[in-house]
C-alpha positions as CSV (number, residue, x, y, z in Angstrom):
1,X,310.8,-17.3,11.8
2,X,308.9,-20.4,11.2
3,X,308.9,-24.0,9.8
4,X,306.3,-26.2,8.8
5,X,307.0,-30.5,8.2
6,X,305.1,-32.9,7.2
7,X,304.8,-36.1,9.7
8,X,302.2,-37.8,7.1
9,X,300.0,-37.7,5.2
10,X,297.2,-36.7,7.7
11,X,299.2,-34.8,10.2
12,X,301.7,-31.5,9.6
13,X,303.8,-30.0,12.6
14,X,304.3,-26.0,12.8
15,X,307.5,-24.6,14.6
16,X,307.3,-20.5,15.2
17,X,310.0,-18.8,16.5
18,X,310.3,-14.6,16.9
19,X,313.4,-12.9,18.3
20,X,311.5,-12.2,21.4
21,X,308.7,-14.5,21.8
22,X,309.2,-18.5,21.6
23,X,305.3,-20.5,20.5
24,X,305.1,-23.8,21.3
25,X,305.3,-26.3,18.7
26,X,301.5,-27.1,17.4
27,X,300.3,-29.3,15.2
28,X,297.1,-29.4,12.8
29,X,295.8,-32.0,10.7
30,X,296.5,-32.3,7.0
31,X,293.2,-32.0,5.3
32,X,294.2,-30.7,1.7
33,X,296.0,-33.9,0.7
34,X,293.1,-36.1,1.9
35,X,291.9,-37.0,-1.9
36,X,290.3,-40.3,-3.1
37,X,290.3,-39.4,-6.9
38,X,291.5,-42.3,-9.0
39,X,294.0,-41.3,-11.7
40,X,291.1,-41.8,-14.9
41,X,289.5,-39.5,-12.0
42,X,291.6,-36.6,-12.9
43,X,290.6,-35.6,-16.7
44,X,287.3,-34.2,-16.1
45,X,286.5,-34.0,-20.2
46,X,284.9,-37.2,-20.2
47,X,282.4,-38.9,-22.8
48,X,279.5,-38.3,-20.7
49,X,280.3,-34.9,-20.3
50,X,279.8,-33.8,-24.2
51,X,277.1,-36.6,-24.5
52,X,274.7,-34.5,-21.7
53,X,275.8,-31.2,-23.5
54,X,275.0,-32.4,-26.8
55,X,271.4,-33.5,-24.9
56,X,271.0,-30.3,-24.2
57,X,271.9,-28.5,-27.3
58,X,268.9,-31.2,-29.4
59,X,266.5,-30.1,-26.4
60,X,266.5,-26.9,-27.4
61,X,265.7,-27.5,-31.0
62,X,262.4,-28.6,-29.9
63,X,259.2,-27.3,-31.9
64,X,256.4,-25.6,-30.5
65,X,253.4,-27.5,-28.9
66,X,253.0,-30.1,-25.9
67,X,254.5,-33.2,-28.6
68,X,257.8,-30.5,-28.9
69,X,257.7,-29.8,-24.7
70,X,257.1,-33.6,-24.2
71,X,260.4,-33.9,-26.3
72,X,262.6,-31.3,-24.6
73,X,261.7,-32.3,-21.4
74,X,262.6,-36.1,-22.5
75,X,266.3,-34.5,-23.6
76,X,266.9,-32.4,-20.8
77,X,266.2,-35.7,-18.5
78,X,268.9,-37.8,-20.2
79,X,270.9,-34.6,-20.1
80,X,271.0,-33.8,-16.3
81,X,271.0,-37.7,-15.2
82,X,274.7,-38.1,-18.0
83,X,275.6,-35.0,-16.1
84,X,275.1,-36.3,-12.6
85,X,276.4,-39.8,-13.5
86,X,279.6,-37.5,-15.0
87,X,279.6,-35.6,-11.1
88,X,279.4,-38.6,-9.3
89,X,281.9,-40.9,-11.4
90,X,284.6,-38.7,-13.3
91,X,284.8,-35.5,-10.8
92,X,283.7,-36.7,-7.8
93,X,281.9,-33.6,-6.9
94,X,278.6,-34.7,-4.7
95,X,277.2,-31.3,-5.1
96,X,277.3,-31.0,-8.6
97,X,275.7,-34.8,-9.0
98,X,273.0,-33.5,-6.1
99,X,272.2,-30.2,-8.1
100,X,271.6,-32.3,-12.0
101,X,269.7,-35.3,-10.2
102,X,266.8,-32.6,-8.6
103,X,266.6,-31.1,-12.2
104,X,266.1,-35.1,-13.4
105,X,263.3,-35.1,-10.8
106,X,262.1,-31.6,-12.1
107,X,261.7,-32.5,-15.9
108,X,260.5,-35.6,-14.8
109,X,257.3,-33.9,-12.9
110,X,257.1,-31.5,-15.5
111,X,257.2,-34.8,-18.5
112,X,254.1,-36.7,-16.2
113,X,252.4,-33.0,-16.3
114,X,252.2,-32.8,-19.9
115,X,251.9,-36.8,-20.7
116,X,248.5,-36.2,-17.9
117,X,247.1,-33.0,-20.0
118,X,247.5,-34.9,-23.5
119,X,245.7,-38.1,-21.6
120,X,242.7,-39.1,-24.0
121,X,239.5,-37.5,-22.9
122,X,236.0,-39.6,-23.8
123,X,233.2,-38.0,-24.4
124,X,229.7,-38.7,-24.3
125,X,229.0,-40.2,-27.5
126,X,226.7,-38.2,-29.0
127,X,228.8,-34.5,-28.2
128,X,231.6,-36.8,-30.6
129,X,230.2,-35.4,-33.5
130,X,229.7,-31.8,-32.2
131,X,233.5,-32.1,-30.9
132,X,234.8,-33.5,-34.2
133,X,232.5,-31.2,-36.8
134,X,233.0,-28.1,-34.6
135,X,235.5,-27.4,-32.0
136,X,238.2,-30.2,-33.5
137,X,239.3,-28.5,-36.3
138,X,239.7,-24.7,-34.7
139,X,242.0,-26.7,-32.3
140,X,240.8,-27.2,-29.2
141,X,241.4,-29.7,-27.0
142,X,239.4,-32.2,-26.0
143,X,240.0,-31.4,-22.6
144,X,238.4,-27.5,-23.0
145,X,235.8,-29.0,-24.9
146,X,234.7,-31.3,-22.0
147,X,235.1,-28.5,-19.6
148,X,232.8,-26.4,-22.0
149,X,230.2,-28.9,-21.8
150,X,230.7,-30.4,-18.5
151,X,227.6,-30.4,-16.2
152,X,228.8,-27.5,-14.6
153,X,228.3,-25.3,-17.0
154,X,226.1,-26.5,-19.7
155,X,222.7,-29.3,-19.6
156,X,221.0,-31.6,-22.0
157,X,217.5,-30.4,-23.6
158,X,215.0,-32.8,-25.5
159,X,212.4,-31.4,-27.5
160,X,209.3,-33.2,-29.0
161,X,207.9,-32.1,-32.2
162,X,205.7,-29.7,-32.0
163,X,208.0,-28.3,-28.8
164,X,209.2,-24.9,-28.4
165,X,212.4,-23.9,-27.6
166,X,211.7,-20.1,-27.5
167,X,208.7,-18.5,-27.8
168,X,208.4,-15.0,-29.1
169,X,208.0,-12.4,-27.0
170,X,207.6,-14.5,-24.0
171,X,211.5,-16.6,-23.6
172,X,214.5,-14.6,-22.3
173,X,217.4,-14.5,-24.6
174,X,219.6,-15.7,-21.5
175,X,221.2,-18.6,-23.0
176,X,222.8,-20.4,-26.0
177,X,221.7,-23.8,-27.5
178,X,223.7,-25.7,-30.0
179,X,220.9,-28.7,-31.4
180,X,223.0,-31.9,-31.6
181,X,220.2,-34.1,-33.3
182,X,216.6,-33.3,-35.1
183,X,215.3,-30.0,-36.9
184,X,213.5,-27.1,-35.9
185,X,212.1,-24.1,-37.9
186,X,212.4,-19.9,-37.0
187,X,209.0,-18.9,-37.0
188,X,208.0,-14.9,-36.8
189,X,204.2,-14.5,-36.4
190,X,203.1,-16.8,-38.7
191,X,205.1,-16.5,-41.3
192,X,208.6,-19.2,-41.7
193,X,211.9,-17.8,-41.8
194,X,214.4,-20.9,-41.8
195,X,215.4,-24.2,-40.5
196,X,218.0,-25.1,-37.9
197,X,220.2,-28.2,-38.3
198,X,221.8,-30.6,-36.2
199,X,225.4,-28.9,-35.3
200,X,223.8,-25.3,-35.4
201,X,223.1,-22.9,-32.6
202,X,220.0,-22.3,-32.0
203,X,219.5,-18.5,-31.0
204,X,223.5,-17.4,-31.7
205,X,222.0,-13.9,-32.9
206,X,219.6,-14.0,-30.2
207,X,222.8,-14.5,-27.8
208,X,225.0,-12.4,-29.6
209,X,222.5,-9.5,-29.9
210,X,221.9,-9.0,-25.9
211,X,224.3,-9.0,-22.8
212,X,224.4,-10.0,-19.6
213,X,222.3,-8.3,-16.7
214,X,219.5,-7.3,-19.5
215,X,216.3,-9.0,-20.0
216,X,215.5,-8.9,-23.5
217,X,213.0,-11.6,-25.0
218,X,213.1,-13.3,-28.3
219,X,211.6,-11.5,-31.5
220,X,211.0,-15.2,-33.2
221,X,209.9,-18.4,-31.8
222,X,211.7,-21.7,-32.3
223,X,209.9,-24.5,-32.8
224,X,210.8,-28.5,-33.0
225,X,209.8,-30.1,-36.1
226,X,211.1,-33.7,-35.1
227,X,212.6,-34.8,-31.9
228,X,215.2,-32.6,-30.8
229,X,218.5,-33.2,-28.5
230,X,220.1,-29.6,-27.6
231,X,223.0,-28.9,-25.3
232,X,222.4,-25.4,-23.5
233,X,224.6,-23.1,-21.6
234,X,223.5,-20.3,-19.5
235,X,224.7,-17.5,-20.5
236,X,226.3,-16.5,-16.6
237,X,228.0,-20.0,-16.3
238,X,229.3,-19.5,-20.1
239,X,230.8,-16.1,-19.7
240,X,232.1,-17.4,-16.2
241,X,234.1,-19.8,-17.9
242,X,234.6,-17.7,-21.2
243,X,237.0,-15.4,-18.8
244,X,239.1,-18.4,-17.3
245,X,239.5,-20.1,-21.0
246,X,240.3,-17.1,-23.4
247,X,241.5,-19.1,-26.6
248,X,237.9,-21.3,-25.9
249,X,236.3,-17.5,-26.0
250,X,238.0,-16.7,-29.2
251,X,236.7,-19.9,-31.0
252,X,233.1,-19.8,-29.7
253,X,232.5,-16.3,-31.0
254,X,234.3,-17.3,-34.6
255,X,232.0,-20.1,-34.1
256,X,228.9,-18.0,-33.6
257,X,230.1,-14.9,-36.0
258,X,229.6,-18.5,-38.9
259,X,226.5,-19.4,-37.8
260,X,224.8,-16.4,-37.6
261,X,226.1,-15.6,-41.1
262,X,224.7,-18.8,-42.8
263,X,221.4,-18.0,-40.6
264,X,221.5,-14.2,-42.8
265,X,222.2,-16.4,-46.3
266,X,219.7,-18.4,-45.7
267,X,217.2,-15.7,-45.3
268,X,218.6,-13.9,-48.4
269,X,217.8,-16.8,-50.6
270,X,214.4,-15.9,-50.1
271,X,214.4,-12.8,-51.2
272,X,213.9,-12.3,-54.8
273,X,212.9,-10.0,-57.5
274,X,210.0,-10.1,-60.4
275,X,212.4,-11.4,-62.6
276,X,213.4,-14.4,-60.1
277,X,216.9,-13.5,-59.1
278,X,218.2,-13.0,-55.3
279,X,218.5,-9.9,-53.9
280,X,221.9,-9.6,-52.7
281,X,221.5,-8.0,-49.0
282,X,225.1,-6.9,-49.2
283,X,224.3,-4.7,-51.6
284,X,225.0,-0.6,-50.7
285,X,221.6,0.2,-52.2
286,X,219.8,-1.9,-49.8
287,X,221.4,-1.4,-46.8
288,X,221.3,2.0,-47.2
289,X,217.8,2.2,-47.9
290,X,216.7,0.6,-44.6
291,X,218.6,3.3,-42.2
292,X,215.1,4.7,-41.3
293,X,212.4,2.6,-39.0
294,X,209.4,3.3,-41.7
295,X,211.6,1.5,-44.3
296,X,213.1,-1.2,-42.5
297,X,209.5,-1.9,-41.3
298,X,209.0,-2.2,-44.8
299,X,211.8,-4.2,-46.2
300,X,210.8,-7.0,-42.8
301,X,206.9,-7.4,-44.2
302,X,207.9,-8.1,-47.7
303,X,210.9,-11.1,-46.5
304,X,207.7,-12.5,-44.3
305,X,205.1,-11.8,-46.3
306,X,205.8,-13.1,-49.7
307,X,208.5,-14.5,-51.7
308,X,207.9,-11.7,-54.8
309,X,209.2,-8.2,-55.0
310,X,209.0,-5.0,-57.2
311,X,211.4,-2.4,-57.3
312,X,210.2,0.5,-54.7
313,X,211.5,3.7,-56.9
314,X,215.4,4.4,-57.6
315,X,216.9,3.6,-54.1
316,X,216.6,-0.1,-54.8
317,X,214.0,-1.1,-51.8
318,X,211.9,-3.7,-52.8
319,X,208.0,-4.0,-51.7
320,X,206.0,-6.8,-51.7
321,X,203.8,-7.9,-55.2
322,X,200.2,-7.7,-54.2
323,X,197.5,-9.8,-55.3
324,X,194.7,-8.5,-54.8
């Protein structure tokens, strides 16, 4: 049989008694009715409560890009700090106010991180326009753009007129140049083939055409006609950081695949027939007809060699018009 009465509010005694065995009486401190809670203290569905859920429930409503993270990290801040200030006022519950004041100090880290990545990046002056023309409209940051032409990985060229950038048969197609200022003309032989403006790559089919680890040399040279500003990437440092910045690797080649098809229409405007129309070289007829090496060979001599064409029998080819 026992008994158990309270002294105080700190202190309650014990008495235990069997039939055969007698315990002496103990006592143990009263630690259950130790509470500090003020009466408001005891209704724990207080305004802050529904004011950090309702945070929470806006954060989450948050739209897609750094602007919408920046935003939900902003919520979930002023959620988790009404939250601890509800722990530490209404319930009185120090681990619950611990716990919501390190998530503060997590979104808060996480808030500088993206506030440092949208940070305004300058850029040499003269890449402005190559950034804003180019790369600014296909999305991409200006902080991949300076890591795409960041000394580590890319270097300025100047050309003088009369300067070659490639020479035929002698330059390695080992690199990509984008001209950010003057002209320069495609030359095969001796015989023009088009003109390269400021914002166009210089050798994109060149680059496109070979691969890494093979020495291939240009079939055209590329000559400066006034003076020339070109930023230039080798093509191991490029692919290096093509493999680290995949959505940078995915605009470059759109970027390339568009330049090397105004580089093919601007070669088709000079083919033509007798009767002065363009040859379309879409056309089945003619790309069909240059599937063997003897009429390819052909079809090249006549875009170099003169700017008139007769029909070469019913497959379409066209030859040259001689003069003599």
């Amino acid at each position: 049989m026992s008994s158990m009465v309270f002294l105080n509010d700190d202190v309650m005694f014990f008495n235990v008694t069997s039939p055969n065995v007698t315990f002496p009486n103990v006592t143990f401190p009263n630690r259950t009715l130790n509470v500090t809670c003020t009466p408001e203290q005891q209704h724990p569905q207080h305004a802050l409560y529904h004011l950090a859920n309702i945070c929470y429930i806006v954060s989450y409503l948050a739209p897609r890009g750094k602007r919408g993270l920046l935003f939900m990290h902003s919520l979930l801040i002023l959620g988790f700090f009404l939250f601890a200030m509800w722990a530490w006022n209404i319930v009185c519950s120090p681990n619950i106010f611990s716990w919501n004041f390190f998530f503060v100090l997590l979104n808060l880290g996480q808030v500088l991180q993206i506030l440092y990545s949208m940070r305004k990046v300058k850029l040499p002056l003269e890449l402005e326009d190559i950034y804003r023309i180019l790369f600014q409209p296909l999305q991409v940051s200006r902080l991949s753009f300076q890591k795409l032409v960041s000394p580590e990985c890319a270097q300025m060229l100047n050309l003088h007129p009369g300067e070659a950038y490639a020479m035929q048969g002698l330059t390695r197609t080992d690199r990509l140049g984008l001209l950010i200022k003057g002209k320069a003309n495609v030359i095969s032989g001796q015989h023009f083939l088009h003109q390269i403006q400021a914002n166009e790559f210089l050798d994109s089919p060149e680059f496109e055409s070979s691969r890494s680890g093979v020495e291939e040399k240009f079939k055209v040279s590329i000559i400066a006609t006034t003076p020339c500003r070109a930023v230039v990437w080798q093509r191991q440092s490029l692919e290096y950081l093509l493999i680290k910045e995949t959505h940078l690797s995915n605009i470059l080649a759109l970027l390339l695949s568009t330049d090397i098809t105004k580089k093919l229409y601007s070669m088709n405007d000079k083919m033509v027939t007798e009767k002065g129309s363009h040859l379309d070289i879409r056309l089945p007829s003619f790309t069909g007809s240059i599937a063997s090496h003897e009429e390819a060979k052909k079809v090249t001599e006549s875009v170099l060699g003169c700017r008139e064409f007769v029909p070469l029998g019913a497959n379409g080819l066209m030859q040259p018009l001689r003069t003599d």
